[in-house]
C-alpha positions as CSV (number, residue, x, y, z in Angstrom):
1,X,-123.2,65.8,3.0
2,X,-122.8,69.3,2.3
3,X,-123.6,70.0,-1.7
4,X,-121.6,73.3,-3.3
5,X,-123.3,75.1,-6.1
6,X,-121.4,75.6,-8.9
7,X,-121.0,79.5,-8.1
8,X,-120.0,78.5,-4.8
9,X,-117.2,76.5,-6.0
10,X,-115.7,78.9,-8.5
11,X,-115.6,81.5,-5.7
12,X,-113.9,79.3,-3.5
13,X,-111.4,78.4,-6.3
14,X,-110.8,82.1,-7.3
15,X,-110.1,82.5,-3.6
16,X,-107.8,79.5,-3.4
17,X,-106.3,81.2,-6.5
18,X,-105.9,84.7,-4.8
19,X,-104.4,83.1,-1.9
20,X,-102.0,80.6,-3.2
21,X,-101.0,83.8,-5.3
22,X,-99.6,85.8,-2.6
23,X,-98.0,82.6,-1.2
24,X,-96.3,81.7,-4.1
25,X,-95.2,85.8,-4.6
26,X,-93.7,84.9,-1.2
27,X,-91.7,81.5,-2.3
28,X,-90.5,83.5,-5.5
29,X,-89.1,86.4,-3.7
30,X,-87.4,84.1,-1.0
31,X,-86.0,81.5,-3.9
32,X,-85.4,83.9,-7.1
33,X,-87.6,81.7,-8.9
34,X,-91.1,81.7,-11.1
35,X,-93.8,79.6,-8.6
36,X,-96.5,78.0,-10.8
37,X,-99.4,77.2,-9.3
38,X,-102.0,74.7,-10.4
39,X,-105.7,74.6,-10.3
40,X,-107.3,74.2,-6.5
41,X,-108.7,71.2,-5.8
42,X,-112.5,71.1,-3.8
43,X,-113.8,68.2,-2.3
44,X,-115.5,66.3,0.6
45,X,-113.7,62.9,1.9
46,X,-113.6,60.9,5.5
47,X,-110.3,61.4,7.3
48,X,-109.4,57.9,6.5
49,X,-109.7,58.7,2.8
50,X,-107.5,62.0,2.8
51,X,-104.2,60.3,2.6
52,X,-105.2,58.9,-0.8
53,X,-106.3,62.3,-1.9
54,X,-102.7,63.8,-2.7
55,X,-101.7,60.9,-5.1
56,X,-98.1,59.2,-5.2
57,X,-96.9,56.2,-3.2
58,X,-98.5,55.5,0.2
59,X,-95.4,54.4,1.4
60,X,-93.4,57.6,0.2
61,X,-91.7,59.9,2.9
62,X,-92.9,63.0,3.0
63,X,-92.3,66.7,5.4
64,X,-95.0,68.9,6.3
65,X,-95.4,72.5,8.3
66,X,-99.0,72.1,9.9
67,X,-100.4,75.1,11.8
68,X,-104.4,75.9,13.2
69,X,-106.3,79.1,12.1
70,X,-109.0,80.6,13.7
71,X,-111.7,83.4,13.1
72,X,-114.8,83.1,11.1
73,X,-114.4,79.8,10.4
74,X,-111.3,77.4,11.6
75,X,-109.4,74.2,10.3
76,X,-105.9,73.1,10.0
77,X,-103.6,74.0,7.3
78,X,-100.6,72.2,6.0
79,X,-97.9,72.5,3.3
80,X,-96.4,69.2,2.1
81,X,-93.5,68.5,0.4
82,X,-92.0,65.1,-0.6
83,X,-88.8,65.0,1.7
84,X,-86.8,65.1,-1.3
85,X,-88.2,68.4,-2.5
86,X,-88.0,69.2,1.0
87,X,-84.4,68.8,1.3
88,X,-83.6,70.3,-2.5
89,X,-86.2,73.1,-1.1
90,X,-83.2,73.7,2.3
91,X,-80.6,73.3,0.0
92,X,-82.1,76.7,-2.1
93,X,-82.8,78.6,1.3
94,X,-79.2,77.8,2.6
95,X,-77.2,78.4,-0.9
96,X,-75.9,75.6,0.2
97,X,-75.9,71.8,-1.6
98,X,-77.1,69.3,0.6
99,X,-75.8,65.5,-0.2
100,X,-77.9,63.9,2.5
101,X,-82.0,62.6,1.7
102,X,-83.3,63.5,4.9
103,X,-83.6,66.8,7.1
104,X,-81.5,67.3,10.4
105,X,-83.1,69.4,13.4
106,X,-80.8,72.7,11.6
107,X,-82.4,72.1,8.3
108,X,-86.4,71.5,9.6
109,X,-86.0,75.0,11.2
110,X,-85.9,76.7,7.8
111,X,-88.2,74.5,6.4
112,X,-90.7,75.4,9.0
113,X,-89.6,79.7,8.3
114,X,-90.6,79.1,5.1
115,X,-93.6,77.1,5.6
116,X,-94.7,79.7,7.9
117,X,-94.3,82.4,5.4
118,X,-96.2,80.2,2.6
119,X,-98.8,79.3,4.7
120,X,-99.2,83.0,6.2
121,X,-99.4,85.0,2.8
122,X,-101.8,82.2,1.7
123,X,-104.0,82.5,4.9
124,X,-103.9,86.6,4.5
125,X,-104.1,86.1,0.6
126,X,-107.6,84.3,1.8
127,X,-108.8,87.1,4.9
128,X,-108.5,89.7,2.8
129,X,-110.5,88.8,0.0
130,X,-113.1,87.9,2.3
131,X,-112.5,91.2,4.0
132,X,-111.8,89.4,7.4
133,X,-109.3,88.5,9.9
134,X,-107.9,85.0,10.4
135,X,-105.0,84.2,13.0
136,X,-102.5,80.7,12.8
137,X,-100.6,79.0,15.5
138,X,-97.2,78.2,16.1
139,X,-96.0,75.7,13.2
140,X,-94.9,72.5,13.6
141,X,-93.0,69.9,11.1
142,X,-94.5,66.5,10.8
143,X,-92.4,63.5,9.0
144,X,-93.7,60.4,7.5
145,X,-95.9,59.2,5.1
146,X,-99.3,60.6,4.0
147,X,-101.1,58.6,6.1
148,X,-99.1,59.6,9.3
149,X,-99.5,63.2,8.3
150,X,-103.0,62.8,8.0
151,X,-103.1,60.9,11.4
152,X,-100.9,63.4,13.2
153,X,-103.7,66.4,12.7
154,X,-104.9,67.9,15.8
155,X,-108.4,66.2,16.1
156,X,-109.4,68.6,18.3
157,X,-109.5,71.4,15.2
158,X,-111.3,69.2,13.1
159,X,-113.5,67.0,15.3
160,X,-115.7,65.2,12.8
161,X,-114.7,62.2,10.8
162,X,-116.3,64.3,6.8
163,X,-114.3,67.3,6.1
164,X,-113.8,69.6,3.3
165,X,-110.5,69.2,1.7
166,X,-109.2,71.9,-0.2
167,X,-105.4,71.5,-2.2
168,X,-103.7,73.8,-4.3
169,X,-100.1,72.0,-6.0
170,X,-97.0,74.7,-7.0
171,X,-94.2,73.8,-8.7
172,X,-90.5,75.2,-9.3
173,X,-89.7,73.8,-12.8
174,X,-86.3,73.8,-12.7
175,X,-85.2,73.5,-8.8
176,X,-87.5,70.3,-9.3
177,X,-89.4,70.9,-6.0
178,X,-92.9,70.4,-6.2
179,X,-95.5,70.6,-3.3
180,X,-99.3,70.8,-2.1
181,X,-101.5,73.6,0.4
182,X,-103.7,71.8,1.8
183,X,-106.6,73.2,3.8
184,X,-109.1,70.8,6.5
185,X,-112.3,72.1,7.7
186,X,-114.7,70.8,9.4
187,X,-118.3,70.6,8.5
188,X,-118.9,73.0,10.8
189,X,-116.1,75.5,9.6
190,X,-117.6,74.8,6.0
191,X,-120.5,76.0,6.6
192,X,-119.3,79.2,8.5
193,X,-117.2,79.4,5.7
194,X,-119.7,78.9,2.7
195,X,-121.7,81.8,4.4
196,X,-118.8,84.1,4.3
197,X,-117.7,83.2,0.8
198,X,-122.0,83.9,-0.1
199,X,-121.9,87.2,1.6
200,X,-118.5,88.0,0.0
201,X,-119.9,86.8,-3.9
202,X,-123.1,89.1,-2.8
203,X,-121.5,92.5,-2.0
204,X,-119.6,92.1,-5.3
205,X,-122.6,91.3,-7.9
């Protein structure tokens, strides 16, 4: 098990907070809307325990955009909505009212524009406070509940059964639509990762 010092984990917060900054600058401009973001949340958990990690019903359906990153260290990232925010998120997007509870093929396409957006700014909000480069794949949408989500993730990103879980939750007060950025690394990404975030808290002392 990989131990954190305390400074290491209020740097990674602050650049959770930087990140999820320019992400949710990015949200706002796209919906007209204030995006408040909560406090990131750090910890170490077995895959099997991740779906319990976000909180809510097990059984609850949910939509996320998962993509890869690469560069100094790598992992999966993911934004997760419930699939009711997902569909009241569409709904804002289109200017349009939706009556139905889940997402056709149409509306999953501008779900996964704007998760690609979110989870872009947030990934560039991160590289260039750690004055480095970090590229993403091609998104995809995956349906179900947290546990198929979790289950779904390429396990060829994050190989080993203990990861590092970082989540940051947002909120849009009064379109109701709430949702999570969650970040899996490996232990091997963490510790490519810890380094960088060291050498990064060094430079600036």
């Amino acid at each position: 098990m990989i131990e954190l010092s305390q400074m290491e984990r209020d740097a990674i917060t602050e650049i959770l907070n930087l990140g999820m900054g320019a992400a949710a600058g990015t949200l706002s401009e796209v919906l007209g809307e204030e995006v408040i973001v909560n406090i990131p949340s750090i910890e170490f958990t077995s895959k099997k325990d991740m779906p319990g990690k976000l909180g809510g019903s097990s059984n609850r359906q949910l939509a996320a955009i998962s993509e890869t990153f690469e560069g100094p260290f790598y992992g999966e990232s993911l934004l997760i909505f419930s699939e009711e925010s997902g569909v009241e998120l569409v709904s804002c997007l289109l200017k349009t009212p939706l009556a139905i509870k889940r997402l056709s093929e149409l509306e999953e396409e501008a779900l996964l524009e704007v998760g690609n957006m979110v989870l872009n700014a947030c990934l560039g909000g991160i590289a260039n406070v750690l004055l480095t480069e970090i590229s993403a794949t091609i998104p995809r949408v995956i349906k179900g509940t947290c546990g198929d989500i979790f289950q779904d993730l390429r396990a060829a990103i994050v190989p080993e059964d203990l990861v590092m879980l970082l989540n940051v939750s947002f909120e849009l007060q009064t379109k109701k639509i709430t949702g999570y950025v969650t970040f899996i690394l490996g232990i091997t990404a963490v510790e490519d990762f810890r380094k960088l975030v060291n050498l990064r808290v060094a430079e600036l002392c």
